[in-house]
N, C-alpha and C positions, 0 to 999 in steps of 0.2 A: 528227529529221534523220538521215538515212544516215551509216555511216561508211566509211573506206577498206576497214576489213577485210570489212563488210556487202557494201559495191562488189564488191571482188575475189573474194567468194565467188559472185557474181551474174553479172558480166559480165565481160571481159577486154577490155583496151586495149591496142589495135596505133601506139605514138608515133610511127611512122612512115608510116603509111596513113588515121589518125585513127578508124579505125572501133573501135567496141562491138560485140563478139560473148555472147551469150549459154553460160554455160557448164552451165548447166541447165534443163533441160526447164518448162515448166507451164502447164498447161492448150494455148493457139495457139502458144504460144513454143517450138522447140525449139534443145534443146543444139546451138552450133555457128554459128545463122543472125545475121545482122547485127542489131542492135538498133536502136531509135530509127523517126521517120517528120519528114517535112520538114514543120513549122510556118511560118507566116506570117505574121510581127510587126511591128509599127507601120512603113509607109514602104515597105510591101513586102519586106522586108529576110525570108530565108529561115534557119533554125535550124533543128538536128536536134534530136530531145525523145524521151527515153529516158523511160516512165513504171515507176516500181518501187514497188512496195507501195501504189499507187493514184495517187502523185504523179508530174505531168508535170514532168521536170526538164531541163532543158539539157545538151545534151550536152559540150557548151564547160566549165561548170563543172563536172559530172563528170571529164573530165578532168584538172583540175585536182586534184580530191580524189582522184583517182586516183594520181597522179602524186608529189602534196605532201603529202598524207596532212588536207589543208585544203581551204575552200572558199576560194577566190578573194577578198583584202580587198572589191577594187573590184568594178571590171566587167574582161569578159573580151575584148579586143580581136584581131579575127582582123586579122592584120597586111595579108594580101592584101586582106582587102573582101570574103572571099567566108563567110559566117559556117555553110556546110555544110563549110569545108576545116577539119575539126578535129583537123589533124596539132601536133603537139606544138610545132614550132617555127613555126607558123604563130600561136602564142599569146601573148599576154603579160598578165600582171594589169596594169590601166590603172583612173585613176580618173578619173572622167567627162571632166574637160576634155582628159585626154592622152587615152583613145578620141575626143572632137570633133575631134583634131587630126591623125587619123587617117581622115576621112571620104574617100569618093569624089567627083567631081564628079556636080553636082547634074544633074536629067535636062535641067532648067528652062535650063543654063546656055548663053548665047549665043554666049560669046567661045570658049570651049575650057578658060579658066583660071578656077581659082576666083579670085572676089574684084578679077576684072575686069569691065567696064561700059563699053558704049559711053554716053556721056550726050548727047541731043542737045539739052537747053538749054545744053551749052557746046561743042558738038560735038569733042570730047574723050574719049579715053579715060580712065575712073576707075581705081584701085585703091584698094580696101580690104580690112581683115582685120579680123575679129573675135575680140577677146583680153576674157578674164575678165566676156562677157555682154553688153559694149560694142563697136559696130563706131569701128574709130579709121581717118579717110582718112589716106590715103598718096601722095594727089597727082592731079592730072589730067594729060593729055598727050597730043601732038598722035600719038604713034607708039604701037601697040598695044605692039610687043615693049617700051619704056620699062613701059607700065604695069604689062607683066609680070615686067619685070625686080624692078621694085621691091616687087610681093609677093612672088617668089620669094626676095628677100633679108629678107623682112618675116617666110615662113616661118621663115626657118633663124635667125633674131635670137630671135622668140619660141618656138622648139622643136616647131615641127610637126613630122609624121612625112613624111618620104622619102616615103611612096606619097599622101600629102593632095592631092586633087583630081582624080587620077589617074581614069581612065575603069575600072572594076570592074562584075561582077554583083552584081546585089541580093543 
């Protein structure tokens, strides 16, 4: 595995712009140009991938070892949704269920909000939220904005993130 000082002899990291520059030449590479190419990972979701010494690696978690002298415990959560934005405070280590709690709204979804439903066997609005792999309801009702009040309160009880559900690029 790569190390920080390996990284830093390789590429250079702009924590304000997010981008990888190459700082030496070899072979199609040269000293100076932006590193990495836009990959396409499960869901459509877009990653930049820097390959060094033959291995395709995340730009995301380079970052990280760039920065922290580590690779990232968990997983690496782009806070915006958009996982090409790899500016420094656009990051945070997250481990799986705190990244799930950070998701965008779904493309699928009808109402606007996540974890709202219109149901027409009770012709009511649903809310539910899903905590630790289990969906738990949260009530039905005759007014959408009720249903959505009480996931938004269902977020903020169980620690979802501020942008969860929020409309983002892949």
């Amino acid at each position: 595995m790569i190390t920080q000082e390996r990284l830093k002899e390789l590429l250079h990291y702009d924590q304000l712009t997010g981008d990888f520059t190459w700082l030496v030449s070899s072979g199609r590479r040269k000293a100076g140009a932006v590193a990495g190419w836009v990959s396409t990972g499960n869901g459509g979701k877009k990653y930049l991938k820097i390959t060094i010494a033959g291995k395709k690696l995340y730009a995301h978690r380079l970052a990280f070892l760039y920065v922290s002298g580590e690779l990232p415990r968990n997983e690496v959560d782009h806070v915006n949704g958009n996982g090409l934005d790899n500016k420094w405070v656009n990051m945070r280590n997250a481990n799986h269920i705190e990244n799930h709690k950070n998701r965008r709204l779904n493309s699928n979804n009808s109402s606007g909000f996540t974890g709202v439903s219109w149901r027409k066997d009770r012709n009511k609005w649903c809310s539910r939220i899903k905590i630790n792999g289990k969906y738990k309801f949260l009530g039905s009702f005759e007014c959408v904005a009720e249903a959505i009040y009480e996931r938004q309160a269902a977020n903020i009880k169980y620690g979802f993130h501020e942008n969860h559900g929020t409309e983002r690029p892949l």
